[in-house]
N, C-alpha and C positions, 0 to 999 in steps of 0.2 A: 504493500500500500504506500501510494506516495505520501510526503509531509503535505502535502495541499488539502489531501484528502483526509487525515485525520486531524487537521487542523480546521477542518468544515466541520465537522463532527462538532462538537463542543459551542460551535458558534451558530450552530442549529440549534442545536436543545438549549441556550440561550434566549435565544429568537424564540422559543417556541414557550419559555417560561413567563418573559416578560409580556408576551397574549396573552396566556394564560392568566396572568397577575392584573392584566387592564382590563380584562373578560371579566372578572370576579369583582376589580371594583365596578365596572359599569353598571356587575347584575345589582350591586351594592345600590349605587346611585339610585337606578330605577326603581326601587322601591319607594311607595307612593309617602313611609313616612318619612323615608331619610329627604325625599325633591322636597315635599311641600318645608321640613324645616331648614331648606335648602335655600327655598325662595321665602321663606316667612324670614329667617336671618338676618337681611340688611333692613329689613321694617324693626324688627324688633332690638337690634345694637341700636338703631336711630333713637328711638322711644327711650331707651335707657339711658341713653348719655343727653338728650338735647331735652326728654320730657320727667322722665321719672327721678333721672338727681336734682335737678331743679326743682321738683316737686315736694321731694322731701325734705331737702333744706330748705323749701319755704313754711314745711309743717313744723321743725326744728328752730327758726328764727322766731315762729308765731308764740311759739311756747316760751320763750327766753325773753330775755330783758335786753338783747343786741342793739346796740346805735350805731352810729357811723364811726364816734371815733374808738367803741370796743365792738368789735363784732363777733367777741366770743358766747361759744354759748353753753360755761359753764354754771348759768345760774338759771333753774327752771322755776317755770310763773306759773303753768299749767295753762288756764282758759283766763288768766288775768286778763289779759290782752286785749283776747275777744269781747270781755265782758267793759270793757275800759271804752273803746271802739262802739258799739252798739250806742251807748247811752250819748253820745254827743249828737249836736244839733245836725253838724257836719255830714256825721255819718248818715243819720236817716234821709237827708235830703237826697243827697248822692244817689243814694238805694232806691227814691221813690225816682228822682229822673232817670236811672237806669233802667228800673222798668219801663218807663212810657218811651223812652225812645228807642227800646227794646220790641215794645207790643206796637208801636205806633210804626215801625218800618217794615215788622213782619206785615201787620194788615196791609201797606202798602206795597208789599214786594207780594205778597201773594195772588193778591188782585191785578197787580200790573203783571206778571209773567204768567199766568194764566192766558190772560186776553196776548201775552204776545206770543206766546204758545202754539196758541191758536191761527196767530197771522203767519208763524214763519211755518206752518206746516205744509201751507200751501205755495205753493210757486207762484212768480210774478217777476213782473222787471225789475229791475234793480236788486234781487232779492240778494245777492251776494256783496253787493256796498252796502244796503240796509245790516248784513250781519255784522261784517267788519266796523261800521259806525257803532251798532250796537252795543260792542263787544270791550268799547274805545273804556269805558268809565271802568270796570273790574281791570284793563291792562295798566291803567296811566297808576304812575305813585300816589302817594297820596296827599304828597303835600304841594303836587298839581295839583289836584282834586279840590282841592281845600283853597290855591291860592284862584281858581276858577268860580270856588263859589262866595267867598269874598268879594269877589268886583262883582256878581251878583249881586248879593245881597250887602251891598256898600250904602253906606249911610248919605251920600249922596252924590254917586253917579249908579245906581244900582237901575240898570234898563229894565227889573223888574218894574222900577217904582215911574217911570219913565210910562212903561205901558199904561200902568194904573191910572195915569193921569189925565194920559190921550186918551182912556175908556170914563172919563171923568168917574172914577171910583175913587180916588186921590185928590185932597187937597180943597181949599177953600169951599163951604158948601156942595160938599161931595159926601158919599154915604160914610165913608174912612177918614174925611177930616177932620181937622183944617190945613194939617200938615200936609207935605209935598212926599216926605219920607216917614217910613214905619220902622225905622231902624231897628233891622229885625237880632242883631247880634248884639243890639241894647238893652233887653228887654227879654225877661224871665219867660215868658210863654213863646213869647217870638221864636226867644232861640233853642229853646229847645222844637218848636218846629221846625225850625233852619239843620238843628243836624239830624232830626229825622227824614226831611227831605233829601239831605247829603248821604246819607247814608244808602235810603233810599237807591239814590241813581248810580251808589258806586257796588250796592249788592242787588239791582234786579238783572244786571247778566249772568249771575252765578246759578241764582233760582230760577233762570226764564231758560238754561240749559239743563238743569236736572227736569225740570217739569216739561219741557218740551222731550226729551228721550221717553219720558212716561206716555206721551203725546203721540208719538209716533206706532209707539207698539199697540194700540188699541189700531183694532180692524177696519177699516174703513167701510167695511161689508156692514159694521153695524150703525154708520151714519145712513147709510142709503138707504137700508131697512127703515127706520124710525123716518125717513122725509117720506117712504114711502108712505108709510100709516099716516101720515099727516103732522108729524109731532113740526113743532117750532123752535125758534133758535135755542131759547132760554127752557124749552122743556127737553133737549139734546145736550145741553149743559148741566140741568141738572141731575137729570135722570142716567144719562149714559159717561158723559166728561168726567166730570168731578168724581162718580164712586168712582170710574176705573182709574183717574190719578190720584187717588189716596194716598198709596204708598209713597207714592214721589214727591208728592205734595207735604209730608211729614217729612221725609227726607229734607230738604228743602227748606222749612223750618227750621228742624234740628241743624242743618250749616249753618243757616242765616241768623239763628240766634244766636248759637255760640259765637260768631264771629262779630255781632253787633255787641254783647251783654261783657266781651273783652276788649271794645275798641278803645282807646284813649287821644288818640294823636288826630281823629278830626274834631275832637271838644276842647284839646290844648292849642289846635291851630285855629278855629272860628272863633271861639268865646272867650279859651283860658278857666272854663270855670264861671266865667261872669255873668251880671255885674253881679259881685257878691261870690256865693257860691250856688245862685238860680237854676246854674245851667252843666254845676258838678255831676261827675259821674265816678261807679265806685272804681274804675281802671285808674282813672285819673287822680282821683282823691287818694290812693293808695301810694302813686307814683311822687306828691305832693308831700305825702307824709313818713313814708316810707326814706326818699332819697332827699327831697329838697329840707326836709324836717328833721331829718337823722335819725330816725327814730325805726330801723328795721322790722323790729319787732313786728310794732303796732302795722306799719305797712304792707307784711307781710300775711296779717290775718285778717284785713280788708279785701284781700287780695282771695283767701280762702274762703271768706264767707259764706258765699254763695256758692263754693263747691260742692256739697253734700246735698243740694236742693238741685241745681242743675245733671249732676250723676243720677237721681233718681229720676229727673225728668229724660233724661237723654234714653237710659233702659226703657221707661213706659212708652215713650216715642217708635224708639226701635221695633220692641214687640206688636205694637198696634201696626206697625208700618207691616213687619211678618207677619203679624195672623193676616189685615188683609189681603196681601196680595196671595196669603195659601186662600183664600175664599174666593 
């Protein structure tokens, strides 16, 4: 036997081990529990390192006496914190505008992505500049957003108050007079309209896409059905639209609330808070008292408050969103 030939030898059965070995991990791989935490992995390191340590040290600050200039947290307070936090004037206001400009955007992001829902499902001209315009408030930053609704609603070059006035609705002897301007980022009810409006237009393209996928998957076999029988727009709305996008429609909610009941930085850029603290909210007030205040601790359990109410609400949401669409 030549040396070529038994030097092939050895580097076969080589060859033939290292298959063997890639063979067994791949049968490894394909197993449906080792893929899925395979792909579940880079979700869950994310969750741990950017959601869950921050989350704890913010349960760990709440509980401690931490300020700015000691931010240890060898002294435990228990619910001092919380209970310190609740009782000022500060706090409940915050909490009750959190709410309304909470409930006040969902109402209007639900109703307004419904009905656009409805329009982008059908085709038409321009429908693809219509989306991309659409689409322009959820892309843009937000402190575009913010300095765009400023010269909006500007105390006096705002071409809202402009319109107002060319509709004589504004101004001397007019139904909103006698002023020229409403200044709307003056004024305790105003503004907390103003960042529900804002909000508004910078989250109904989030919800006008969850709710339009819901939109699309219902059959259109059972619009034609119901015009057949006669039915009309608002009894095809209500009878057939709305239950079949339930699910998505809760879905939808549950983003847009979460994502409204944590904003802070369009009430620190419109208002600041103001005049007073009219137009506080609790992101903000936490951020306030928390960082500008020194006061960790307390910032930190403003910041939690509402955790334990929204967790229970996000699970009932969830479930109601699964049982309907198993029904």
């Amino acid at each position: 036997m030549s040396t070529q030939q038994r030097s092939g030898v050895p580097q076969s059965r080589g060859r033939m081990g290292r298959m063997g070995r890639m063979g067994r991990l791949s049968a490894w791989l394909d197993q449906p529990k080792v893929l899925a935490w395979l792909m579940l992995g880079p979700a869950v390191l994310y969750v741990i390192a950017f959601v869950g340590f921050p989350f704890l040290l913010a349960i760990a600050l709440s509980m401690s006496d931490a300020t700015i200039g000691d931010p240890s947290l060898d002294k435990f307070v228990g619910l001092a914190n919380f209970s310190a936090v609740i009782q000022t004037d500060a706090f409940q206001l915050a909490l009750r505008n959190s709410l309304i400009v909470t409930a006040g955007t969902l109402a209007l992001v639900l109703v307004l992505a419904t009905l656009a829902s409805e329009l982008l499902v059908h085709s038409f001209r321009g429908k693809r500049l219509f989306q991309m315009i659409f689409i322009l408030p959820w892309a843009l930053p937000i402190s575009l957003t913010a300095i765009v609704w400023m010269w909006f609603l500007d105390s006096t070059f705002s071409p809202v108050d402009w319109v107002l006035v060319k509709l004589n609705l504004l101004g001397p002897g007019s139904v909103w007079g006698p002023f020229n301007h409403l200044y709307y980022l003056g004024s305790e009810w105003l503004g907390l309209a103003s960042v529900i409006v804002t909000d508004t237009w910078r989250m109904l393209p989030l919800a006008t896409i969850i709710v339009l996928a819901g939109r699309m998957s219902i059959p259109e076999e059972r619009f034609e059905q119901a015009r057949v029988d006669g039915a009309g727009v608002f009894r095809i709305l209500f009878r057939i639209t709305l239950p079949a996008l339930k699910p998505m429609l809760i879905v939808a909610i549950l983003f847009t609330g979460l994502l409204v009941i944590g904003e802070m930085s369009l009430v620190q850029l419109l208002t600041r808070g103001g005049p007073g603290h009219s137009t506080q909210v609790l992101p903000y007030w936490a951020y306030l008292k928390g960082i500008q205040g020194g006061s960790l601790a307390q910032g930190a359990a403003i910041t939690l408050f509402l955790f334990p109410f929204l967790l229970v609400a996000s699970v009932l949401a969830l479930r109601a969103a699964y049982r309907s669409q198993e029904a």
